[in-house]
C-alpha positions in Angstrom: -15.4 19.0 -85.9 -17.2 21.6 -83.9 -16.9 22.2 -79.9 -19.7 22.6 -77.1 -20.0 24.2 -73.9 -23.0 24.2 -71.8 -23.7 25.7 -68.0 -26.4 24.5 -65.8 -26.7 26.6 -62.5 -28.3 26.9 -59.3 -29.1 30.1 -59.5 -29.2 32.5 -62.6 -25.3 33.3 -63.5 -23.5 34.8 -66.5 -21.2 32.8 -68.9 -19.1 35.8 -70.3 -15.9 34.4 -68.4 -16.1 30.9 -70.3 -17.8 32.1 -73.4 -14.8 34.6 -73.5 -12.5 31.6 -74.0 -14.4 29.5 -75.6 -14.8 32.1 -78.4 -10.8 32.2 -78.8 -11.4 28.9 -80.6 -13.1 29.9 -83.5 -10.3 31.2 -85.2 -7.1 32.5 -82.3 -6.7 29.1 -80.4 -9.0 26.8 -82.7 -10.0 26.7 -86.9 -13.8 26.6 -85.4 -14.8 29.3 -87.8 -18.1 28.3 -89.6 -20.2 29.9 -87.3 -21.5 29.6 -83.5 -24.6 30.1 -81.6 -25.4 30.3 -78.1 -29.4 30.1 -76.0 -30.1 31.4 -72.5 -33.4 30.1 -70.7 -35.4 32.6 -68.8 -38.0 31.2 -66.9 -39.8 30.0 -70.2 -38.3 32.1 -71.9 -35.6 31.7 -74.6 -32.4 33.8 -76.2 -31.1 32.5 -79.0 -28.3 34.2 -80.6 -26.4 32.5 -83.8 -24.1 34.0 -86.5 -22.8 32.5 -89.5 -19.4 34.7 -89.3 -16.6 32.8 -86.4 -17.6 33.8 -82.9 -14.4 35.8 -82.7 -15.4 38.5 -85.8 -18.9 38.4 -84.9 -20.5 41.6 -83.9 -22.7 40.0 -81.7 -20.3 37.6 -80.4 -19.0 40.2 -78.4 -22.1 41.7 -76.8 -22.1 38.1 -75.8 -18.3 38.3 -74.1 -19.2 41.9 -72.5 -22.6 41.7 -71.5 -23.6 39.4 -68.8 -27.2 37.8 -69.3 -27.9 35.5 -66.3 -29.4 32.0 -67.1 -29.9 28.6 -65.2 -28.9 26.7 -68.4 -26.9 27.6 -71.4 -26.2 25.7 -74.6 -23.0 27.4 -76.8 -21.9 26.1 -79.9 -18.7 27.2 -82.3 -19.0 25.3 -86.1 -16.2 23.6 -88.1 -18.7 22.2 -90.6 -18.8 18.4 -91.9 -22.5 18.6 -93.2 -24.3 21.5 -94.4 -22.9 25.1 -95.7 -21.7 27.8 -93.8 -25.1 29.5 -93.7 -27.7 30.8 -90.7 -29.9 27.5 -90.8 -27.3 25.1 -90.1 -25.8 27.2 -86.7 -26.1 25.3 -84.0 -27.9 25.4 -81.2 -31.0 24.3 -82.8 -34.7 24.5 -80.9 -38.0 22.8 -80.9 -41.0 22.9 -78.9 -42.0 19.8 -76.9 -44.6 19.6 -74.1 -45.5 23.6 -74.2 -41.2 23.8 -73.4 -38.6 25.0 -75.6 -36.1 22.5 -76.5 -32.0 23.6 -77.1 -29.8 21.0 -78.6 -26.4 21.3 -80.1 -23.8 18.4 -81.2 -20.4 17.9 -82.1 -19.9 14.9 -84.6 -20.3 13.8 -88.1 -22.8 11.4 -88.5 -22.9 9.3 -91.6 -26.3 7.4 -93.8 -28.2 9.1 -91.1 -31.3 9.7 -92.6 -34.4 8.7 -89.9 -37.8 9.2 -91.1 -39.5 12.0 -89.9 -43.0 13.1 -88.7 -44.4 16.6 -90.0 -44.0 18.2 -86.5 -40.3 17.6 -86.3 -38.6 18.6 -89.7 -35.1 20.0 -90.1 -34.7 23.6 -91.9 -31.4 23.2 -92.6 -28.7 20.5 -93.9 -26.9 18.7 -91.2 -26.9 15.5 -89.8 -26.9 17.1 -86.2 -30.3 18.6 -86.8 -31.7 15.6 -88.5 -30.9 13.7 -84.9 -32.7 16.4 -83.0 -35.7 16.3 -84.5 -35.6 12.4 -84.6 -34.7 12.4 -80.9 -37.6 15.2 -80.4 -40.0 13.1 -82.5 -39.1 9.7 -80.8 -39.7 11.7 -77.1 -42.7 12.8 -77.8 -43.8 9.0 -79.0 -42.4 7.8 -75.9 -44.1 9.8 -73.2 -47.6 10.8 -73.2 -46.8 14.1 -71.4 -43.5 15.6 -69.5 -41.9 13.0 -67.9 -39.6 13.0 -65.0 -35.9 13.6 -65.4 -34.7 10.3 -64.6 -37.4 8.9 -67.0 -36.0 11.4 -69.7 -32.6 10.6 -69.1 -33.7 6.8 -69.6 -35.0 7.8 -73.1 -31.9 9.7 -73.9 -29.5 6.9 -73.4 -31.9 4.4 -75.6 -31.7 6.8 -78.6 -28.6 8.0 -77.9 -27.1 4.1 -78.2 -28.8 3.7 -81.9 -28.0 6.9 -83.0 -23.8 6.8 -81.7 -23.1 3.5 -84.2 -23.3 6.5 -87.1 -20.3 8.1 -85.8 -19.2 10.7 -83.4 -22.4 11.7 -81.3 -21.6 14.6 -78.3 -24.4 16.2 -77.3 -25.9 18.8 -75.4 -29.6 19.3 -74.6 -31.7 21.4 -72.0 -35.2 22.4 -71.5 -34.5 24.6 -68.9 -35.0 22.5 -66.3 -31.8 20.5 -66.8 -28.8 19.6 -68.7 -28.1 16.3 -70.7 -24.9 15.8 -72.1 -23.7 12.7 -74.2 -19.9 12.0 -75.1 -18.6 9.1 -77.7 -15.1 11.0 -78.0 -14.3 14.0 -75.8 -16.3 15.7 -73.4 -15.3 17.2 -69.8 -17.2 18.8 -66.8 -16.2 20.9 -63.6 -18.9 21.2 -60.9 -17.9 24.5 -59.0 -19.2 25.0 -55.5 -18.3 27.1 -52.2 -15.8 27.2 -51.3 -15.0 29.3 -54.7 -11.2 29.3 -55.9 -9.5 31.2 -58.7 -8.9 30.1 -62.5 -7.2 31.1 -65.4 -8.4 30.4 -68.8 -6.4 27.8 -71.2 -7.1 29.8 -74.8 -6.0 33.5 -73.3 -4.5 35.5 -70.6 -7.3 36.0 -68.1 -8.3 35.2 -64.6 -11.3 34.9 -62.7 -11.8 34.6 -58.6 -14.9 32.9 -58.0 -15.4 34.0 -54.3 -15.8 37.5 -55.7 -18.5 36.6 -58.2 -20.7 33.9 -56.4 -22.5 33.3 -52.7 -22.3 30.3 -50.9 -25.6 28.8 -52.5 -24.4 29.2 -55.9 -23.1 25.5 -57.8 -22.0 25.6 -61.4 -21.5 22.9 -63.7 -19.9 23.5 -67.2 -19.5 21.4 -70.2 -17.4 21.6 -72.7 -15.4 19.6 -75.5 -12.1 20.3 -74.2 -11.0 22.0 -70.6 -11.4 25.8 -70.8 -8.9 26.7 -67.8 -5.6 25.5 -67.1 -5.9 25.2 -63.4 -8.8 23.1 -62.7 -9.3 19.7 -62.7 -11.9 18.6 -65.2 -13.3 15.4 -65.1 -14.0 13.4 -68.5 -17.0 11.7 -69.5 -17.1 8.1 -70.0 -17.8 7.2 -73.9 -21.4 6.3 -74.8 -23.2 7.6 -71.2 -25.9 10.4 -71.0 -25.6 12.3 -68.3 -27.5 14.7 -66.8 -27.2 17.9 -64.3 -29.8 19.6 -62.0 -29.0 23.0 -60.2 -25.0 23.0 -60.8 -25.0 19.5 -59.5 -24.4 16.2 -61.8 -27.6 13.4 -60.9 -27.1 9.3 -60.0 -28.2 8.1 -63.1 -31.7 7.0 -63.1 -31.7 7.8 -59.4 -35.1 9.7 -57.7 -32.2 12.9 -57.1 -32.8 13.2 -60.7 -36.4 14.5 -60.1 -36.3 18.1 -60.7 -36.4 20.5 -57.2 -38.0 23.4 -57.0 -35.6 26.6 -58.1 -35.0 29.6 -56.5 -35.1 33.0 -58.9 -32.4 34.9 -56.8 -29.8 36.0 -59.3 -26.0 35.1 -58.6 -23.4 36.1 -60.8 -20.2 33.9 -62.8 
C-alpha cells in the first residue's frame, strides 16, 4: 500500500529534510514506486505537484528535495497502487473546493465494494477507491454544515464518516484546508510534535542529519505525520486505530475540545 506524510506548522517551514527521506521509499528503502504527489498551502493559495514516475526518478521530485517552499500545512503522498493505474489522475494528493477553501486529501489503504453515491459537485476523475472517499467525505461535509464550521465541529464530522467508511478496509488518512491537519489511522500511523528546545535527528531511510536549533526560533512547533517513523532517533508516538485526530499550529488538539478552534496565525516565516 502507499505511505503518507503530512506537516502542520506554526509558522511557515520547509519540508525538504523529511520529504528527502520520505522519497527514499519509492524505490531505495521502499517498492512505493507508482507515483507521488505533494501540496503546500499559501495563505489561500495552493501548490500541487504530482508525478506518475517514483518520487525518487522524478524530475520534479527533486526540485521538491532541494528547494525549500515554506508552508503551514503539507500533504505528501508516495503510490504502491491497489486500485487504479499508474497514471496522473489517480496521484494522490487529491483536491476539492469546499466553502470558498481548497481541500487536500490523500490516503493509504485499499478499500473494497466502496462505491457511495455521489452528487454532481463531488465526482472522482480518476479510478481509486481513495478518491471516491474524498469526494463522498467532501459531499457528506458540505450536507452537514451550512457554512465553515469550527474545527472541533469538523473533527466531529470526520470521525462519524471516518467510522462508516473504515469497515471497507484499511482507511489512513490525511486532510488539511490550510487551517489544520486531520489525520485518521486503522493500521499504522505515527506523529512527532517538535518544539524548542530543538535537538538533532538523523533520518531512518538514508545517511543524513539535521540540527533543529540551527533551523527554527523558539516560536516555531512542528508536527509531522507519517506512515512509518522517518528518523531513527526520535521518539514517535503512534496513533490509536480508528481516531481522527487533528493539529493546529504544530500542536496536536483535545479532541472535541474549544483548543480546537482555530487561533489567529502569524505570517513570519521560520525555516525546517
Amino acid at each position: 500500500m502507499c505511505q503518507l506524510l503530512g506537516m502542520n506548522c506554526s509558522l511557515p517551514a520547509d519540508v525538504t529534510f523529511s520529504f528527502s527521506g520520505f522519497s527514499q521509499r519509492a524505490g531505495h528503502t521502499g517498492d512505493h514506486t507508482d507515483g507521488w504527489g505533494i501540496a503546500f498551502f499559501e495563505g489561500n493559495g495552493l501548490r500541487r505537484f504530482v508525478d506518475h514516475q517514483p518520487a525518487l526518478q522524478s524530475p520534479v521530485a527533486q526540485l521538491i528535495r532541494s528547494y525549500p517552499i515554506k508552508s503551514r500545512d503539507v500533504i505528501a503522498h508516495i503510490r504502491k497502487a491497489t486500485q487504479g493505474g499508474i497514471k496522473l489522475e489517480n496521484c494522490h494528493p487529491f483536491v476539492r473546493e469546499l466553502w470558498g477553501r481548497y481541500w487536500v486529501f490523500a490516503h493509504n489503504g485499499n478499500l473494497k465494494d466502496f462505491h457511495p453515491h455521489l452528487h454532481a459537485a463531488f465526482r472522482p476523475v480518476g479510478e481509486t477507491d481513495s478518491e471516491r472517499a474524498f469526494c463522498w467525505i467532501m459531499q457528506e461535509l458540505a450536507k452537514s454544515h451550512a457554512g465553515v464550521p469550527s474545527v472541533a465541529e469538523l473533527t466531529l464530522t470526520l470521525q462519524e464518516l471516518a467510522s462508516q467508511i473504515s469497515p471497507h478496509g484499511t482507511f489512513n488518512f490525511l486532510l488539511s484546508n490550510g487551517e489544520a491537519l486531520w489525520a485518521h489511522a486503522t493500521t499504522n500511523l505515527y506523529y512527532i510534535e517538535r518544539r524548542h528546545p530543538f535537538n538533532q535527528a538523523r533520518l531512518a531511510d538514508e545517511d543524513v542529519r539535521i540540527d533543529f536549533a540551527q533551523t527554527n526560533s523558539p516560536d516555531d512547533r512542528i508536527a509531522v505525520v507519517v506512515t512509518a517513523p522517518l528518523t531513527s532517533d526520535e521518539t514517535w508516538t503512534p496513533f490509536e486505530p480508528g481516531k481522527v485526530k487533528v493539529f493546529v499550529d504544530g500542536a496536536l488538539q483535545n479532541d472535541g475540545a474549544p483548543s480546537c478552534l482555530i487561533k489567529t496565525r502569524r505570517v513570519t516565516d521560520s525555516s525546517h
